[in-house]
N, C-alpha and C positions, 0 to 999 in steps of 0.2 A: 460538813457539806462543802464548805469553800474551799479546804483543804484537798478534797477529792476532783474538783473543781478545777485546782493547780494542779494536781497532780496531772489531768487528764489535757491541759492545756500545752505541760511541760515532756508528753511523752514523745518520744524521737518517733518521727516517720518514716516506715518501714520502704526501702529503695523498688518496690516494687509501683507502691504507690506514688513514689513520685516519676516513675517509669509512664505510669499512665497518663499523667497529670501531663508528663511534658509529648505524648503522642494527642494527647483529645486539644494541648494548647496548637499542637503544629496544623492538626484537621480543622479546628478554627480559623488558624491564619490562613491554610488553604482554599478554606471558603470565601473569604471576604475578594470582593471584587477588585481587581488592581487597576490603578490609574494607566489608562490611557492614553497617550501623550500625541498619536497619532493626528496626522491633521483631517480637517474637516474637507469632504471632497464634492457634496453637495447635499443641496437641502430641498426639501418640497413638502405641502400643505397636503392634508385630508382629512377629509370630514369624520370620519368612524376607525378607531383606532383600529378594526379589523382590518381595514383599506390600506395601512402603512405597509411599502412594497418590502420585497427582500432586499435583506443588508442595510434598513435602513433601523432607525432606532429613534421610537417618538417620545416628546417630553410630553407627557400625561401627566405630571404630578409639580407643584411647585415646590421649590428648594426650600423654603421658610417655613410652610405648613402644611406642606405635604397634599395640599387639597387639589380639586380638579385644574391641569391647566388649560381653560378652553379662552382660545385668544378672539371669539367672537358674540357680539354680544346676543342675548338669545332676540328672537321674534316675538309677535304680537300670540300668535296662534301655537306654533309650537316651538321645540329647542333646535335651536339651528348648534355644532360646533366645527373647532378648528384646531386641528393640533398640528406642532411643526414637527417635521420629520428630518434626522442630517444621516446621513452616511458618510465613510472614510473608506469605502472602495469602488461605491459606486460615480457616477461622474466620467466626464472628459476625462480620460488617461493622458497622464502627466499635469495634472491641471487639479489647484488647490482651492479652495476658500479664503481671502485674503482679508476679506471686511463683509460686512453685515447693518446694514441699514434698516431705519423705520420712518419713512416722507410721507409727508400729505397726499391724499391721491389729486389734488387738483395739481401738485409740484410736479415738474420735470421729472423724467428718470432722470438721476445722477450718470454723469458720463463713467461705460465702461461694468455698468451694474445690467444684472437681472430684474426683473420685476417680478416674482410667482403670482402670475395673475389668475389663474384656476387652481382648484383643490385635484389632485394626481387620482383618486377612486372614482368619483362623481363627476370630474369637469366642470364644476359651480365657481361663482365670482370667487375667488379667495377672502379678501377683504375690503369694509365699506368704511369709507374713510378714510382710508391707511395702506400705505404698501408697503409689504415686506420687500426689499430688495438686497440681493448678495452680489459680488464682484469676485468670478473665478480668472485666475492667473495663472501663467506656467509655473511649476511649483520652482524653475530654476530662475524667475525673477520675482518672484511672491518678497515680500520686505518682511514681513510676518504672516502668523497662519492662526485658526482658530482650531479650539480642540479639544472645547467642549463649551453646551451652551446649556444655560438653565431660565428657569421664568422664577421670578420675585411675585407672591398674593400682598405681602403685609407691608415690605421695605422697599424702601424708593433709591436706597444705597444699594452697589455692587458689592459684594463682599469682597474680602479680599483674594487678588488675586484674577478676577473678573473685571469688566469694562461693562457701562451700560451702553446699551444701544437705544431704547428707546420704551414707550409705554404704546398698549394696545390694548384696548379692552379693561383698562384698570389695570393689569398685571404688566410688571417689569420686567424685559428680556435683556439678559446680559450674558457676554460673550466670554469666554477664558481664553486670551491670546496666547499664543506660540514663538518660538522661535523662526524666522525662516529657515526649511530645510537646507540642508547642506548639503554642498556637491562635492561630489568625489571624484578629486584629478585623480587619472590616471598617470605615475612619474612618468618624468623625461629621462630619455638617454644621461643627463647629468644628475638626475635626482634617483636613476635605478640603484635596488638593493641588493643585486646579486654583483658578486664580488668576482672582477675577472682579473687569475693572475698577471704578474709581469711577463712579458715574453720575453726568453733570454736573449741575449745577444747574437748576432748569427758569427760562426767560427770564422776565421781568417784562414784561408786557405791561400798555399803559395801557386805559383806560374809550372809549378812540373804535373806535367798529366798524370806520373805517378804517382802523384800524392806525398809526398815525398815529408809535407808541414801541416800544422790543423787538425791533425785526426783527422782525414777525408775516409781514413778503409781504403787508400788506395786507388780511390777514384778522384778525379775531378771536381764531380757535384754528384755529393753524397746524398746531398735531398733527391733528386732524380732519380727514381726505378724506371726500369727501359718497359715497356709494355709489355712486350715479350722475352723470352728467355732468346737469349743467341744462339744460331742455330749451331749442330754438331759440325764433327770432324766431317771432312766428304766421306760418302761410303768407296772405300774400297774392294775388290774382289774376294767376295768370300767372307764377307762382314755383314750383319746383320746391324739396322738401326735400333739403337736405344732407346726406351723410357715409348712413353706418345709423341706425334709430333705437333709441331707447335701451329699452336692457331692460324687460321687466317687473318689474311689482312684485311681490316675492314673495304666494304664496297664502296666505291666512289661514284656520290652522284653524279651525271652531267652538269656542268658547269652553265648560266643560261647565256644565249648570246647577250651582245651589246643590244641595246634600246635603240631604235632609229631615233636619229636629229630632230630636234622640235626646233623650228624655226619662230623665234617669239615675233607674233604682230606690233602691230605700232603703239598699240596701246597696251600691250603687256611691255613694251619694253623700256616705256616712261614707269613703271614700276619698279622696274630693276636698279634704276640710278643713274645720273648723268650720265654716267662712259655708255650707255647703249641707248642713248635717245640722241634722235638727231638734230630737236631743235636744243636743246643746251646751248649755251651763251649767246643766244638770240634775243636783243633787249624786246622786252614788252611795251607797245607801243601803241596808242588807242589814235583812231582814225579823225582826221580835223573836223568833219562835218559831221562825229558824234561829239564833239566837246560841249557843245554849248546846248546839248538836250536837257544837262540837268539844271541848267537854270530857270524856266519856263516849262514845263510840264507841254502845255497847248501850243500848239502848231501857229504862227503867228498869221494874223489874219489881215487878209488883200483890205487896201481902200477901196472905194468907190465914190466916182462925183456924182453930184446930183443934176439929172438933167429931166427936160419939160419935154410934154408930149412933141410939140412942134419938131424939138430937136432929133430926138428917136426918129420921127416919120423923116424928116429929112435925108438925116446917118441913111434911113431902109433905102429912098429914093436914089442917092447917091451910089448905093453897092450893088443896087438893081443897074443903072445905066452903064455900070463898068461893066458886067455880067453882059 
C-alpha cells in the first residue's frame, strides 16, 4: 500500500494539466482586487448604506474583524448609524484630500478644514461629540495625499503603512497617506526632444551677375524664384503666343491718407517729457504766507482787553456825537 502510495505521489503530471492549473491560477489573480493608489478627492457621512451616492465607496466593515463599521453610538429607543463615504472622482475638480481630522465639537474648526456637519441621504446632525473634519487642496500644492482609509474595532495601533487619525465611537480611523501628485512640465525650447538639423552654410557667391563662382546656376540669388515666369519674346506679325499667359499682377489696395495732426493739450504734453512741457526748468517754489501753516494747525487768535460797562457806554456816547 505505501508503495502504491509512492508510486502515485512520484507520477509525472501530464502538460495538459498543468495547462489548466496555470489558466484557473491567472483567473484568480484576475479576480483579486488591485490596489488603488489614486488620491482621495472627497468624503461624506450617511446614515443607511443604501444612501452612499455614486462614485463614492463606504467603509462598512472594520479592517481587524471585519464587523460592522458604524461610527455612531446607537440611541436610547432605537439604532441610530453612520458610515463614512470617500470618493476619488468625485469633489472640486483639480482639488485633493490633503489631511483628515477628528476634534472635539466644542474645539475650533482647524484652519483651512471642512466640518461634515450633516449626513449626505437624510441631512441629520452627523456626529455628537466629535467632528469629522478634512482639508481639500489644489492637488498642484497638496504636500501629500490620502488613498485609502480604513476603521480599527479591536487595535488602537495604525497598521503598517497607515497613520491614525483619531477614535470615534470606540472604533479607530486611520488614513493611508500618498505621495503628493506630480506635475508634469511641459519642456522648454532648451529641454525639447525633437532633433533639428544643422543648417548648412549659405554658399558664397561672387560680384558677377553671371554667376560666374558659388554654384549660383547662373543667377545672382539662386535662393530667389521670381513669382512669375518672364514674359515672351514681343509678338511679331504673323506669330502666334505660346504656352498660357502669365498671371496677373496682384491688385493693389489704396494706400490710406495721412492721419490729421493731434495737437497735444497741456496736460498731455507734461506726459510726453520735458522737451514738450513748458514749465520745465522752472524751480518749484511755495508761497511765504503758506510757510508757516504747518506749524500751528489753528488760525491764531485776536486779544481782547477787558473793559466795564461804564467804558462800553461811554466808547457808544463818543461815536454817536461824531456821527
Amino acid at each position: 500500500m505505501d508503495g502504491e502510495q509512492i508510486e502515485t505521489k512520484n507520477r509525472p503530471v501530464s502538460p495538459d494539466v498543468l495547462f489548466q492549473s496555470g489558466w484557473m491560477m491567472r483567473d484568480l489573480y484576475n479576480a483579486l482586487p488591485l490596489p488603488d493608489d489614486r488620491p482621495i478627492t472627497s468624503i461624506c457621512v450617511v446614515e443607511e448604506l443604501i444612501g452612499c451616492p455614486p462614485n463614492f465607496t463606504a467603509v462598512n466593515k472594520t479592517h481587524d474583524q471585519d464587523i460592522d463599521a458604524d461610527l455612531y453610538k446607537d440611541g436610547f429607543f432605537r439604532r441610530v448609524t453612520r458610515y463614512l463615504c470617500h470618493s476619488k472622482v468625485e469633489g472640486y475638480q483639480g482639488y485633493v484630500v490633503e489631511q483628515l481630522a477628528i476634534v472635539p465639537e466644542r474645539d475650533a474648526r482647524p484652519t483651512g478644514y471642512t466640518i461634515v456637519e450633516q449626513t449626505f441621504d437624510t441631512n441629520q446632525k452627523a456626529f455628537k461629540k466629535r467632528q469629522l473634519c478634512f482639508k481639500q487642496v489644489p492637488h498642484k500644492l497638496a504636500t501629500q495625499t490620502i488613498t485609502d482609509i480604513i476603521i480599527l474595532s479591536r487595535s488602537k495601533l495604525a497598521p503598517e503603512g497607515f497613520s491614525l487619525v483619531g477614535e470615534m465611537n470606540g472604533l479607530c480611523v486611520c488614513v493611508k497617506p500618498g505621495p503628493a501628485p506630480s506635475v508634469t512640465h511641459s519642456p522648454g525650447p532648451s529641454q525639447s526632444l525633437v532633433h533639428t538639423p544643422a543648417q548648412p552654410s549659405p554658399p558664397r557667391y561672387g560680384l558677377d551677375p553671371r554667376g560666374s563662382g558659388g554654384g549660383g546656376g547662373g543667377r545672382m540669388y539662386p535662393g530667389m524664384t521670381p513669382a512669375r515666369p518672364a514674359p515672351g519674346a514681343p509678338i511679331g506679325p504673323g506669330r502666334l503666343p505660346q504656352g498660357q499667359p502669365p498671371p496677373l499682377p496682384p491688385r493693389l489696395h489704396p494706400r490710406p491718407g495721412p492721419s490729421p495732426t493731434h495737437t497735444p493739450s497741456a496736460a498731455e504734453s507734461m506726459l510726453y517729457g520735458p522737451s514738450q512741457s513748458a514749465l520745465f526748468g522752472l524751480p518749484f517754489v511755495v508761497n511765504k504766507r503758506y510757510l508757516n501753516l504747518g506749524e500751528s494747525s489753528a488760525p491764531p487768535i485776536p486779544t481782547f482787553s477787558k473793559k466795564s460797562r461804564q467804558q462800553i457806554e461811554d466808547e457808544g456816547k463818543g461815536e454817536s456825537e461824531a456821527w
